[in-house]
TISEBA-592887 format. One line per 3 residues: their letters; for each residue y, x, z of N, C-alpha, C. Coordinates in steps of 0.1 Angstrom, whole numbers, plus 5000, padded with zeros to 4 digits. Layout:
A> Y,X,Z,Y,X,Z,Y,X,Z ~ ...
This chain:
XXX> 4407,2204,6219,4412,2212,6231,4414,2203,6243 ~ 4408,2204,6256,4411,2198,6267,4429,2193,6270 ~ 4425,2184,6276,4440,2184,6277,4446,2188,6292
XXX> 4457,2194,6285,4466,2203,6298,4461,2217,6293 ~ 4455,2220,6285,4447,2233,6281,4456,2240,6269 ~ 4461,2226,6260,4466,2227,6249,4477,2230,6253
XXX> 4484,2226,6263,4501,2229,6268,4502,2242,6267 ~ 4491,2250,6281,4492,2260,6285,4491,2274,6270 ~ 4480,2268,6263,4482,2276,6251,4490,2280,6243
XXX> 4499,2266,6245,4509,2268,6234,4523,2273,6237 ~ 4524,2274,6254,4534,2281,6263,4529,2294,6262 ~ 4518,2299,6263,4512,2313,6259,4518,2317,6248
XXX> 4518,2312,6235,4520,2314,6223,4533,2316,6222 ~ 4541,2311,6231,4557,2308,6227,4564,2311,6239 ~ 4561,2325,6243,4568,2330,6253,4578,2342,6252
XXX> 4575,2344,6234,4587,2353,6234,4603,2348,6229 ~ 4615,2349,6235,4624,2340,6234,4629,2344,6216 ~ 4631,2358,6217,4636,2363,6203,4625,2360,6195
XXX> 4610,2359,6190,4606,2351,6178,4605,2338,6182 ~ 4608,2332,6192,4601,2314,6192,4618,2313,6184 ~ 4628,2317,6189,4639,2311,6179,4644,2316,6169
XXX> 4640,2330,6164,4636,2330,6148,4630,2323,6140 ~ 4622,2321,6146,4607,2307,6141,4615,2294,6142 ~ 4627,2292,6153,4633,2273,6146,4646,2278,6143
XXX> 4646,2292,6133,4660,2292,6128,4675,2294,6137 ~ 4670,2295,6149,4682,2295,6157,4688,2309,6163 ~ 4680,2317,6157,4684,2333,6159,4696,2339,6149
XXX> 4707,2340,6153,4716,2344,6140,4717,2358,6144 ~ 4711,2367,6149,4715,2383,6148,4699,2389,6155 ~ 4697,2401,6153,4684,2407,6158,4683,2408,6170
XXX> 4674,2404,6175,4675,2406,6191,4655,2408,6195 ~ 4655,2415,6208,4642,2418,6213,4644,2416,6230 ~ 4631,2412,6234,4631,2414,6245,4630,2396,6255
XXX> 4634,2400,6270,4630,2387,6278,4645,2380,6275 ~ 4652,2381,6267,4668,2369,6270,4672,2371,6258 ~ 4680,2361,6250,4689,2359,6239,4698,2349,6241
XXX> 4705,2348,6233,4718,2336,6239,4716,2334,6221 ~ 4717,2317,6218,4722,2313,6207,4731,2297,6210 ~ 4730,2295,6197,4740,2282,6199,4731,2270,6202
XXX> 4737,2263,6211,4728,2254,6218,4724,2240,6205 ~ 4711,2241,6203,4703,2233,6197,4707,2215,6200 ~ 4713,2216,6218,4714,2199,6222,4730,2197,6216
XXX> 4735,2203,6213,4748,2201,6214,4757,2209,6200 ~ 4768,2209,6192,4775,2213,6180,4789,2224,6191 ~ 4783,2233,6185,4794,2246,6197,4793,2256,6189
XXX> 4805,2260,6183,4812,2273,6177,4809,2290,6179 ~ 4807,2290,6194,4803,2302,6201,4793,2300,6209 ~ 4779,2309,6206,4765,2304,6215,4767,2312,6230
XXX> 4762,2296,6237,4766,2302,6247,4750,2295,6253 ~ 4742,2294,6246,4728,2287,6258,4717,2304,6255 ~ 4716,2302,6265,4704,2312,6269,4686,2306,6269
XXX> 4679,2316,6263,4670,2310,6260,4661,2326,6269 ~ 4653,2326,6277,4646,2334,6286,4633,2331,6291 ~ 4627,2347,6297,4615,2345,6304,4613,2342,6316
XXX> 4611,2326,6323,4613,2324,6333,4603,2330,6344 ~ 4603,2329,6354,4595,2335,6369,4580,2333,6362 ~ 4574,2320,6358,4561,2321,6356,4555,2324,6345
XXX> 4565,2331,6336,4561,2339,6322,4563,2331,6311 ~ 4573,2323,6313,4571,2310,6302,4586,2303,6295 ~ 4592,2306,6285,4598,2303,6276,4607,2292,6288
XXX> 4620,2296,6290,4630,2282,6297,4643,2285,6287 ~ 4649,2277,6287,4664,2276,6279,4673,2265,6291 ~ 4689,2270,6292,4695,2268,6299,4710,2269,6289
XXX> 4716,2259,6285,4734,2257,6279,4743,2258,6288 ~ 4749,2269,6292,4760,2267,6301,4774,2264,6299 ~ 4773,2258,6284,4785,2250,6282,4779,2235,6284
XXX> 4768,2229,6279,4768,2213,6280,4756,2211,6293 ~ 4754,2219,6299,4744,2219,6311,4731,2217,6305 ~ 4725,2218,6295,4716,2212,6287,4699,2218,6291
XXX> 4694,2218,6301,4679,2228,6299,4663,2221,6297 ~ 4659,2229,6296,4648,2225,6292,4633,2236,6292 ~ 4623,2228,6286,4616,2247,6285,4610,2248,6271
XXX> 4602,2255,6264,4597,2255,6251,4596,2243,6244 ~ 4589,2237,6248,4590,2221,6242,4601,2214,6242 ~ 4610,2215,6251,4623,2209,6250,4633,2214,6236
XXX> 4630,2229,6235,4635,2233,6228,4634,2229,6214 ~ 4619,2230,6211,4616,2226,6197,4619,2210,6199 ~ 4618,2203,6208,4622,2190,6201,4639,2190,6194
XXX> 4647,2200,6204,4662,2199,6200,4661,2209,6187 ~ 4655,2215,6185,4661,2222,6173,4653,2214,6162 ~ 4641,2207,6163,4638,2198,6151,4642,2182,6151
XXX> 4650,2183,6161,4656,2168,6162,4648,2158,6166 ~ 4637,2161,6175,4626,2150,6176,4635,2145,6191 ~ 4624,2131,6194,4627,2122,6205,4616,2132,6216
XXX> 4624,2138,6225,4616,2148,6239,4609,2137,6247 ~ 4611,2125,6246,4602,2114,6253,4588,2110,6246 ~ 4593,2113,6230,4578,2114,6222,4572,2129,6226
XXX> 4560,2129,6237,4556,2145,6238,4542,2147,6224 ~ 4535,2135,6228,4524,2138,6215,4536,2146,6202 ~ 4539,2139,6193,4548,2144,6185,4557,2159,6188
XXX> 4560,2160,6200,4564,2171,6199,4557,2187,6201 ~ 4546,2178,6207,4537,2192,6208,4527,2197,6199 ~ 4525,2183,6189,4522,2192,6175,4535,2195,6165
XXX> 4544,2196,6167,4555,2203,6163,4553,2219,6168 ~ 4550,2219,6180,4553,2233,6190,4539,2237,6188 ~ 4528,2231,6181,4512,2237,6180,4515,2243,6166
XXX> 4523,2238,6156,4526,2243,6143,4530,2254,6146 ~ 4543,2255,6149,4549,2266,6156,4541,2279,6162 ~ 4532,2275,6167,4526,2283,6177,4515,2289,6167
XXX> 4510,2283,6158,4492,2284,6147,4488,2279,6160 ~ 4487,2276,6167,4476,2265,6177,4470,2254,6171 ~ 4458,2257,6171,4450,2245,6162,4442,2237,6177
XXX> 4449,2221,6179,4446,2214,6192,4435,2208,6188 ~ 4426,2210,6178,4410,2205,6178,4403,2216,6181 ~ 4405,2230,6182,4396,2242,6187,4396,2244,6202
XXX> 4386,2246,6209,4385,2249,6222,4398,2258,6228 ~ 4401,2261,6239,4410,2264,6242,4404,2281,6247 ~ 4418,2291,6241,4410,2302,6247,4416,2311,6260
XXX> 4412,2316,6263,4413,2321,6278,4428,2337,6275 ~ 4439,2334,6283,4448,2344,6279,4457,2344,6291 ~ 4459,2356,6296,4464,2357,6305,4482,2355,6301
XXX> 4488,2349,6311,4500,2348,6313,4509,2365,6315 ~ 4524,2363,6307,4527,2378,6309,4531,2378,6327 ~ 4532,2392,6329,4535,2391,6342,4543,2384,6353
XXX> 4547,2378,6360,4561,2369,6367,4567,2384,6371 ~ 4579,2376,6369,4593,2390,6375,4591,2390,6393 ~ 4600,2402,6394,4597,2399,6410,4609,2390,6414
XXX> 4601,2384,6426,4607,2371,6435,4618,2380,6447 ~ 4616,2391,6447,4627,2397,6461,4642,2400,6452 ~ 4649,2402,6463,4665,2406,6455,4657,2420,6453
XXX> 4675,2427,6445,4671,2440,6443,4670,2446,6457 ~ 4665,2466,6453,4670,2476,6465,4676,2471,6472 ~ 4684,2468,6485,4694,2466,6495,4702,2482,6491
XXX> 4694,2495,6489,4701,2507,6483,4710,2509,6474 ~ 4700,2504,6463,4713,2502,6451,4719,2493,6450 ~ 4722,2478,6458,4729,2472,6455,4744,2478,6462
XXX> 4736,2485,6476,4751,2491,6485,4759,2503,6473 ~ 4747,2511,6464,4755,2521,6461,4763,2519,6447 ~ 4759,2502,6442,4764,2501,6434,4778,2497,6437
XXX> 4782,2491,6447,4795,2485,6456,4801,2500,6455 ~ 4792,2505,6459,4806,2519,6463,4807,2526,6452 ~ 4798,2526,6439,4805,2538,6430,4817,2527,6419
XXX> 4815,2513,6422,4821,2509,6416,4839,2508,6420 ~ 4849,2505,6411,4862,2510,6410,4868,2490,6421 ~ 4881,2495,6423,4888,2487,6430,4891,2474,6421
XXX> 4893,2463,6423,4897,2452,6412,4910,2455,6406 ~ 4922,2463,6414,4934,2462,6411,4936,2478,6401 ~ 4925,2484,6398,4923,2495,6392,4921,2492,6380
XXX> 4927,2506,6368,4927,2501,6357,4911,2497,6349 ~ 4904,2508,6357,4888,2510,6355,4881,2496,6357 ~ 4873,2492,6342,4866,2481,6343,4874,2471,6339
XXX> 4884,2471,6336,4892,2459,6330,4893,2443,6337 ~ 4890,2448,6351,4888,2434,6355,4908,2428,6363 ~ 4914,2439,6364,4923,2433,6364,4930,2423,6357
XXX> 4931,2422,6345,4937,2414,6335,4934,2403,6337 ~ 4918,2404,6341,4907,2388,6339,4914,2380,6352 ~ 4915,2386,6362,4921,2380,6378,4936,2372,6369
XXX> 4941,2383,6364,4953,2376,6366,4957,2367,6358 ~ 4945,2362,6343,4946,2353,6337,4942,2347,6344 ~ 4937,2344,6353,4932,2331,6363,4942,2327,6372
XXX> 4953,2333,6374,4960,2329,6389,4958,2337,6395 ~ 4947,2345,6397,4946,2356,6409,4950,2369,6409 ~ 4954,2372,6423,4964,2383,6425,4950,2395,6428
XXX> 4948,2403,6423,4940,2417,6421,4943,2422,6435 ~ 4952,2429,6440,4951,2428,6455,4943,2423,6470 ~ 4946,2406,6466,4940,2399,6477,4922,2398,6469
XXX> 4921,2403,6461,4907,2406,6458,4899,2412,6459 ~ 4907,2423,6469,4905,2435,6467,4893,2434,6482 ~ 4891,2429,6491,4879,2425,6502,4869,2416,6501
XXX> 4869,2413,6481,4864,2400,6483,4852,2408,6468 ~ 4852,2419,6458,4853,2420,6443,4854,2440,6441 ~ 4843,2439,6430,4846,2451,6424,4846,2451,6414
XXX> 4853,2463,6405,4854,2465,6392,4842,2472,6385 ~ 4832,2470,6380,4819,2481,6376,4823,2492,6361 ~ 4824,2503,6361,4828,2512,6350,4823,2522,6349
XXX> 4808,2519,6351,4799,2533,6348,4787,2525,6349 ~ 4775,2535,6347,4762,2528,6344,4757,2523,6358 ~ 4747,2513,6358,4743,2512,6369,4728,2508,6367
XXX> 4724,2502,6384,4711,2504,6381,4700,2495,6366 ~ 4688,2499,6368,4678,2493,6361,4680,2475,6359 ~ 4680,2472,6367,4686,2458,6369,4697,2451,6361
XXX> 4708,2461,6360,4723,2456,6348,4715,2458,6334 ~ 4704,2457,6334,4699,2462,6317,4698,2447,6311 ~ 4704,2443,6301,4701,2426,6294,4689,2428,6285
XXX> 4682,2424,6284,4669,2424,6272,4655,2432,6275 ~ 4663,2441,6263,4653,2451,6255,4651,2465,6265 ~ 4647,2468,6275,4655,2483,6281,4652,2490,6271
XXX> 4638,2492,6263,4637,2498,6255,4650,2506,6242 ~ 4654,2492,6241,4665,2491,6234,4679,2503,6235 ~ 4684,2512,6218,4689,2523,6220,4698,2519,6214
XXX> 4714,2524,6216,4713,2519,6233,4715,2507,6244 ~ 4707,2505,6254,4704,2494,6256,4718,2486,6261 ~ 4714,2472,6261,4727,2463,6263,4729,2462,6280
XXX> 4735,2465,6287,4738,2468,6296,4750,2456,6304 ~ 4756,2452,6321,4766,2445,6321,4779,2450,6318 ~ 4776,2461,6322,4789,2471,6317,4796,2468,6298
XXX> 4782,2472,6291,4784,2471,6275,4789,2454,6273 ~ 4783,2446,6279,4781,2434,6275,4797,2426,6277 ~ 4802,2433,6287,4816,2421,6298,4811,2421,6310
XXX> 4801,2424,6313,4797,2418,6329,4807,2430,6342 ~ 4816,2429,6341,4826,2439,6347,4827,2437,6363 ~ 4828,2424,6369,4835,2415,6382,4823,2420,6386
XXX> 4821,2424,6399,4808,2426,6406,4809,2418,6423 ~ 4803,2410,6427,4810,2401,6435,4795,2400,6445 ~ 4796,2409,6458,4784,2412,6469,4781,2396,6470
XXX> 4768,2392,6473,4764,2375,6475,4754,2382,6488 ~ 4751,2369,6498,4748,2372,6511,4737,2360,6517 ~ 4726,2365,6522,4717,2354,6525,4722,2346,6538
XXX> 4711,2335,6540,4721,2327,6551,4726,2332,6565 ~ 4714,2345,6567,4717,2353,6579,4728,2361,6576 ~ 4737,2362,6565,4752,2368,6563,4746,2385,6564
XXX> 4733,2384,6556,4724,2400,6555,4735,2399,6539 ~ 4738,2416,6533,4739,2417,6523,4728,2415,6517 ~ 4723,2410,6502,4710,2409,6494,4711,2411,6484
XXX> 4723,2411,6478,4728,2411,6457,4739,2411,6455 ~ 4740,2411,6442,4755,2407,6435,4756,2400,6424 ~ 4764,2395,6424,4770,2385,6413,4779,2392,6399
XXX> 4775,2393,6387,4783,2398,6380,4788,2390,6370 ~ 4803,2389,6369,4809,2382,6363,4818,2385,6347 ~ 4814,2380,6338,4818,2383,6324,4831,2380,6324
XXX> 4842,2394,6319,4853,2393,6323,4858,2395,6306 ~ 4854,2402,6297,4854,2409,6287,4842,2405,6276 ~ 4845,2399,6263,4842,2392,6255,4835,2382,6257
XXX> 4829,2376,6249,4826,2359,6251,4812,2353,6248 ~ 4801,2364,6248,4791,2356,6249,4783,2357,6258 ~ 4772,2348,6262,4763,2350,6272,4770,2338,6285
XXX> 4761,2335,6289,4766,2327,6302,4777,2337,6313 ~ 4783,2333,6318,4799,2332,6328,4794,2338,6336 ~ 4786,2339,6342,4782,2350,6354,4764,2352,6352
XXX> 4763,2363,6358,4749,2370,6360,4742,2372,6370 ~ 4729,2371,6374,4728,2379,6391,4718,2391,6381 ~ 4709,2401,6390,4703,2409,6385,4691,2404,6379
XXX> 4691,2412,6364,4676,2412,6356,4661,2408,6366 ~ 4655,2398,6362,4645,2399,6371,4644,2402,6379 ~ 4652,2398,6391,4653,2395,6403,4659,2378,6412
XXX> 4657,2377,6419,4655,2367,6432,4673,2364,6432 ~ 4677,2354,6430,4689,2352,6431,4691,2341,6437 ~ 4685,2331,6439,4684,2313,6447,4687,2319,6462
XXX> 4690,2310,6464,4696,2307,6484,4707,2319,6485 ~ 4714,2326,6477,4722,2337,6482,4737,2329,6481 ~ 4745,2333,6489,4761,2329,6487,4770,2336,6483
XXX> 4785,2337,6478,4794,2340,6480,4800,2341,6495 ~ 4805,2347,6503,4811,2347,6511,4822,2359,6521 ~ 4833,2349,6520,4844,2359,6529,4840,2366,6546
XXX> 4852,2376,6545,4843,2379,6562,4845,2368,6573 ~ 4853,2358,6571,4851,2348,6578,4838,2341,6578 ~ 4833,2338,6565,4820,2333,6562,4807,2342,6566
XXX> 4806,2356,6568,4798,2363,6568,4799,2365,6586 ~ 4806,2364,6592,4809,2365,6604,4806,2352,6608 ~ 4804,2337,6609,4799,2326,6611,4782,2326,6605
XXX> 4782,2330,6596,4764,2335,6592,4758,2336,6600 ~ 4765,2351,6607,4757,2364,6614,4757,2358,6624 ~ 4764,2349,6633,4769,2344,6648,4758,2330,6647
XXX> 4758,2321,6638,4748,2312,6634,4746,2302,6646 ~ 4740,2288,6642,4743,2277,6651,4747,2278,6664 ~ 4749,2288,6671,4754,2291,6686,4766,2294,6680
XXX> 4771,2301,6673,4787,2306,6674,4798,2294,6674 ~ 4807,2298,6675,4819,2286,6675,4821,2273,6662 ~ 4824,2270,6665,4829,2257,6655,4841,2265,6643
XXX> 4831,2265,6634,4846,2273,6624,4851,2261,6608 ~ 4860,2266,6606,4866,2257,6593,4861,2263,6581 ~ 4855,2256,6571,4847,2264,6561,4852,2256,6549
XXX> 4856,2266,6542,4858,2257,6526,4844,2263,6516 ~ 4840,2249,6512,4826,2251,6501,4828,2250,6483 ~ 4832,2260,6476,4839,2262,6463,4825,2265,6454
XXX> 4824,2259,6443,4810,2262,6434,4821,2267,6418 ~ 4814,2283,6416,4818,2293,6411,4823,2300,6412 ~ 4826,2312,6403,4833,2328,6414,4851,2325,6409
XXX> 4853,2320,6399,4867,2312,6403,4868,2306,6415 ~ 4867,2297,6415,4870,2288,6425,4870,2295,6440 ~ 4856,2302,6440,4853,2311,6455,4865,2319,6456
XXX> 4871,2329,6449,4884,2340,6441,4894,2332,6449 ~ 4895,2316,6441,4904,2312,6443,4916,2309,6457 ~ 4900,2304,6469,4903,2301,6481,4901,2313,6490
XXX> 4890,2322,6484,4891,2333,6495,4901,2340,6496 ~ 4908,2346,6482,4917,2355,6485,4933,2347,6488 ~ 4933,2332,6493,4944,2324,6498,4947,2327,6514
XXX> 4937,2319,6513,4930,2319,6531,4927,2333,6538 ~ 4934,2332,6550,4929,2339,6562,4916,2337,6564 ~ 4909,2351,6562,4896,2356,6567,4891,2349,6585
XXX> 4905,2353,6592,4902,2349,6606,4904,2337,6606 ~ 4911,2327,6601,4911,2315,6598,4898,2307,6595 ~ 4897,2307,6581,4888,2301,6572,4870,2311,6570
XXX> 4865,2304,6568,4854,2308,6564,4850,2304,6551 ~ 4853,2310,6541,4849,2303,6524,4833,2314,6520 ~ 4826,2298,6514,4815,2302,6511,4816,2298,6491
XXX> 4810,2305,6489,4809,2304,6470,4794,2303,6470 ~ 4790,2291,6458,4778,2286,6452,4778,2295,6439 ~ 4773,2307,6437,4772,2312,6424,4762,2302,6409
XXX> 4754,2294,6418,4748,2291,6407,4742,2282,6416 ~ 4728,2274,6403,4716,2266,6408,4713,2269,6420 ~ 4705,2263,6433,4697,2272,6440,4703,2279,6451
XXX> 4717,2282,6453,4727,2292,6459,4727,2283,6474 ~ 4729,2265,6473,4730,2263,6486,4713,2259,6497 ~ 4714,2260,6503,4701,2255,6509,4700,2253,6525
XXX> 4687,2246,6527,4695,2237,6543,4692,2248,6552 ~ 4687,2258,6547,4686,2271,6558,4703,2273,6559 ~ 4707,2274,6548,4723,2278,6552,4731,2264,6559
XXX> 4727,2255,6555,4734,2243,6558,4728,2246,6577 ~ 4718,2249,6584,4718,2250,6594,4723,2259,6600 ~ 4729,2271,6594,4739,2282,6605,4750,2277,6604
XXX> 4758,2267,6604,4770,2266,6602,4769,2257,6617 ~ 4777,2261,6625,4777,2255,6638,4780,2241,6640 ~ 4776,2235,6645,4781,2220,6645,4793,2221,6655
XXX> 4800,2209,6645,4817,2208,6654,4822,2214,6644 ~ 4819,2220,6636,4827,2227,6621,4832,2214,6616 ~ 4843,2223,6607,4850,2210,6599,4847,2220,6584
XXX> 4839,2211,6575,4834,2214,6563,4841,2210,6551 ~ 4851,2211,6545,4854,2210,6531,4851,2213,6519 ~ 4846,2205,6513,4838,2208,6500,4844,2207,6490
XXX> 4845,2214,6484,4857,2216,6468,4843,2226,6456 ~ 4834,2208,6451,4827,2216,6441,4832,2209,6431 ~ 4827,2213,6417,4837,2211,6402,4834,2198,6402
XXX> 4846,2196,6394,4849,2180,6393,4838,2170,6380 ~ 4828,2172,6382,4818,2168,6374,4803,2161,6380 ~ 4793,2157,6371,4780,2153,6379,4777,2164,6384
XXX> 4776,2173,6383,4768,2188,6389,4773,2188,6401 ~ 4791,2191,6403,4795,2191,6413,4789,2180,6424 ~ 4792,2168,6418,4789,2155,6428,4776,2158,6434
XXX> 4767,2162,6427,4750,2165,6432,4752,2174,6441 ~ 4759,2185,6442,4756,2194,6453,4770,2192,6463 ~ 4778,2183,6463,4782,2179,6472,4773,2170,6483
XXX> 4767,2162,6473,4757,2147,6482,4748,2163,6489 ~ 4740,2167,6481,4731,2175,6491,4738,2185,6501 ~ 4753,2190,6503,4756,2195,6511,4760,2186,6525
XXX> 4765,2175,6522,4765,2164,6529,4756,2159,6538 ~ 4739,2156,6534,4731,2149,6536,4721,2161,6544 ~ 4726,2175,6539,4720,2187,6548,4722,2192,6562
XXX> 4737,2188,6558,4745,2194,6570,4745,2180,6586 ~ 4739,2169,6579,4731,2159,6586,4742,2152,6603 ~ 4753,2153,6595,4760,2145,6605,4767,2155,6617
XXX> 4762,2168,6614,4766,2178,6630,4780,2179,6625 ~ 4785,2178,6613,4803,2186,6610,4806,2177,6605 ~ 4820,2181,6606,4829,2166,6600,4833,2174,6583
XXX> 4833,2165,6576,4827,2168,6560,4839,2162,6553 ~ 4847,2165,6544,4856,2158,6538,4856,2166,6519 ~ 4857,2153,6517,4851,2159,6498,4865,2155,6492
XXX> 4867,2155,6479,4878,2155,6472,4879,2141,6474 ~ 4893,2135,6473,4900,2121,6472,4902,2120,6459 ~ 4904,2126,6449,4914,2122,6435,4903,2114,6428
XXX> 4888,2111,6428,4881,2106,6423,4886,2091,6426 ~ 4885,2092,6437,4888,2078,6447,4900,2067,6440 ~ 4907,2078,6440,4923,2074,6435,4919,2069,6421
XXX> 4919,2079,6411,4914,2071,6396,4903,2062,6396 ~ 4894,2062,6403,4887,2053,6397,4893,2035,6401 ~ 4896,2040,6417,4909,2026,6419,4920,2015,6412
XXX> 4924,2029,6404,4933,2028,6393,4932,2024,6380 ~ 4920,2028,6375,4913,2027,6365,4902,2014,6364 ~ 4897,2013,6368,4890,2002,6370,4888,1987,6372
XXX> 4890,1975,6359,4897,1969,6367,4888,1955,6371 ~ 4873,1963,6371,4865,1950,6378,4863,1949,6392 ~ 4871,1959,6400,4871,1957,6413,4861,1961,6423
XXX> 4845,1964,6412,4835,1966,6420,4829,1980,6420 ~ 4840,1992,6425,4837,2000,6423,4842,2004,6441 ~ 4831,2007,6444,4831,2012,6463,4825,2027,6466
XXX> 4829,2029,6473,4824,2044,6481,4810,2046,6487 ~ 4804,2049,6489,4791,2052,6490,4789,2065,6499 ~ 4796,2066,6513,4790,2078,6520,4796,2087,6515
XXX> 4795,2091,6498,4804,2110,6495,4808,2108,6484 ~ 4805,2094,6474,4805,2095,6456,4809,2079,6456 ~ 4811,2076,6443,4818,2062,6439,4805,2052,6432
XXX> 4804,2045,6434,4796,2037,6424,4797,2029,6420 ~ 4796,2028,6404,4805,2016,6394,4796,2007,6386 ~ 4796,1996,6394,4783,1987,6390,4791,1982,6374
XXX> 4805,1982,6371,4809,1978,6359,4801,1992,6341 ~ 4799,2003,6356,4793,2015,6341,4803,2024,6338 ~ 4813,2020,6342,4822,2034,6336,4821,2044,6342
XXX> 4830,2056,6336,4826,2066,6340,4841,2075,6343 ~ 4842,2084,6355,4854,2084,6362,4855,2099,6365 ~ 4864,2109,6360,4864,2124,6361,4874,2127,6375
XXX> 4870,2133,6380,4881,2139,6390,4890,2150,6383 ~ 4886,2153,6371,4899,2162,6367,4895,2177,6369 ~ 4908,2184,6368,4905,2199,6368,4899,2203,6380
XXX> 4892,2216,6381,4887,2220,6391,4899,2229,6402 ~ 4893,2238,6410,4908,2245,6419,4912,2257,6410 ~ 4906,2264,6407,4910,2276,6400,4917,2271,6386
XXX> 4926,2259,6379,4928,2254,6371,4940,2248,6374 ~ 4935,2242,6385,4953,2240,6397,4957,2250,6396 ~ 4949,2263,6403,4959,2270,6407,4968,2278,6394
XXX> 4960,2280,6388,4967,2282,6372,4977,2275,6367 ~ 4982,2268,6370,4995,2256,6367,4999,2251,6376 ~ 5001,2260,6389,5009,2257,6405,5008,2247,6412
XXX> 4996,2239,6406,4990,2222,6411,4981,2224,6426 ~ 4978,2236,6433,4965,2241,6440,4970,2241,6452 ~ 4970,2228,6463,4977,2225,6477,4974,2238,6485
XXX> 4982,2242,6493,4981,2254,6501,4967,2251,6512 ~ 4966,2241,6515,4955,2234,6524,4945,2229,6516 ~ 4933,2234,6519,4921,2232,6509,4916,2213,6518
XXX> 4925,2211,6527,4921,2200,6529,4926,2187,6524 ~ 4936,2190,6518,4946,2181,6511,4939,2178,6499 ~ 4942,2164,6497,4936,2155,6488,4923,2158,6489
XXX> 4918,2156,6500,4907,2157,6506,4904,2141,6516 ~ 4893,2135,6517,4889,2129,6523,4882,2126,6533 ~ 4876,2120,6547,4870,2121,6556,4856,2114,6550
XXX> 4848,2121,6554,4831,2113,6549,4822,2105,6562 ~ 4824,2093,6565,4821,2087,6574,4803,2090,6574 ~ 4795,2091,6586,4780,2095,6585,4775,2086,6594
């Protein structure tokens, strides 16, 4: 078989997520359709929380949203048969077994399944799903309880969040739609319904967030649809959108996840503050990094981890010197403290430790604010980013 011929074949072969991981044993319950969640293959975890899916170009991707872990079909079989993912020969006759792909027969001609679509949903149904859905501070949808195990007051949520407790569209369907009766965000946990907004501060989707039982990844956007470049944001933030590099100089707090967003939006004055939320991968982008007026003062409060640090440097390096930028300090402080070869310096937005070690900034905000640790000023223990 040509080579590059044999890949595509064997990503053909292994595009359905419920048998490619019945086939490496990693299916513990019946499932059909484009999504399954099992226990992540990279990692030893009690409750499966990695998603294994049909991505945009028809083709087998897996994503762990407990150990960040992704990959695409081949990745997978190397983790679930223990191989070295840097040996690919080796792995892809693993994944040719797998597949009955025999890589000495010519390669045969098969069309890929369809790509999902690339637009958000309706702009219709996403407005009419907002309005049939119930208040956060309402008993409907159970999402009160969830706010308030977080710290958050259901009230100040109430301009920011909805509660979902009835069917909704085509799009809330997980899987199988076929499927009787089918798994739905409602059936599933996906209760939090949280409007997300393109950079022009247009409504475009929503964000739905697992409030009620415990499997599947932490938040959702819609089935097969377009979810990259969209935000969280308060009317402060949607009102700076819509006004865009001409409007005034506003104060913006930048929070990655719908905690954290929860956290600072429903604190902060709307007329005050402008808080923007990163729901996911993909959420920030330098289209948005350009409506934000220069002469802004930008605070960035993403999770205290590599992920965070990554989309801090790219909000940093986007926003290209027009706003004054200030990232968390507490990294600064421990690694200071901790470190005691001295050669550990600042770098522009992140630390760098030519000794190797490795240095947490600790809880995230919505974790403060759960243990009364969460400064009333999202600028505190915050830092200035010299450019």
């Amino acid at each position: 078989m040509l080579a590059g011929a044999d890949v595509l074949a064997i990503k053909q072969a292994l595009a359905s997520p419920a048998d490619v991981c019945r086939r490496l044993g990693l299916l513990e319950r019946s499932a059909r359709g484009r999504y399954v969640v099992i226990r992540c293959p990279a990692h030893q975890e009690r409750s499966p929380s990695c998603s294994v899916f049909v991505g945009k170009a028809g083709t087998l991707g897996a994503r762990c949203w407990s150990c960040g872990w992704t990959g695409d079909v081949f990745a997978l079989v190397a983790a679930a048969r223990g191989l070295d993912a840097r040996d690919f020969p080796a792995v892809k006759r693993a994944a040719a077994e797998l597949a009955h792909v025999d890589l000495a027969a010519p390669p045969r001609a098969r069309e890929l399944p369809p790509a999902p679509p690339s637009q958000p949903p309706p702009l219709a149904e996403v407005a009419a799903l907002l309005r049939q859905s119930a208040r956060v501070d309402s008993i409907a949808g159970q999402v009160a309880p969830w706010l308030r195990s977080r710290g958050l007051d259901p009230a100040a949520c109430l301009p920011l969040a909805r509660a979902l407790h009835g069917p909704g569209p085509r799009w809330t369907i997980l899987g199988d739609p076929q499927r009787r009766p089918p798994r739905t965000w409602l059936s599933a946990g996906y209760r939090l319904v949280l409007p997300v907004y393109d950079a022009a501060g247009g409504l475009r989707s929503v964000r739905a967030r697992l409030v009620t039982g415990g499997e599947g990844p932490k938040s959702l956007p819609p089935t097969d649809h377009r979810s990259a470049g969209y935000v969280l944001a308060n009317r402060g933030a949607v009102e700076m959108l819509r006004a865009g590099p001409g409007g005034a100089p506003a104060r913006v707090v930048v929070a990655e996840g719908e905690p954290d967003y929860l956290t600072w939006a429903s604190r902060l004055a709307a007329g005050s503050w402008a808080v923007l939320g990163l729901p996911g991968s993909g959420a920030w982008t330098r289209e948005l990094a350009d409506r934000i007026p220069a002469g802004s003062e930008v605070v960035i409060r993403t999770d205290p981890d590599a992920a965070g640090d990554r989309y801090a440097q790219r909000i940093v390096e986007d926003l290209g010197g027009r706003c004054a930028v200030r990232v968390s300090a507490a990294e600064s402080r421990r690694a200071r403290a901790a470190c005691g070869c001295r050669g550990c310096v600042l770098h522009g937005w992140r630390w760098s430790t030519p000794c190797g070690r490795a240095f947490s900034r600790g809880e995230d905000d919505n974790a403060l604010l759960q243990r009364g640790a969460l400064p009333a000023d999202p600028r505190e223990g915050t830092e200035a980013i010299e450019r």
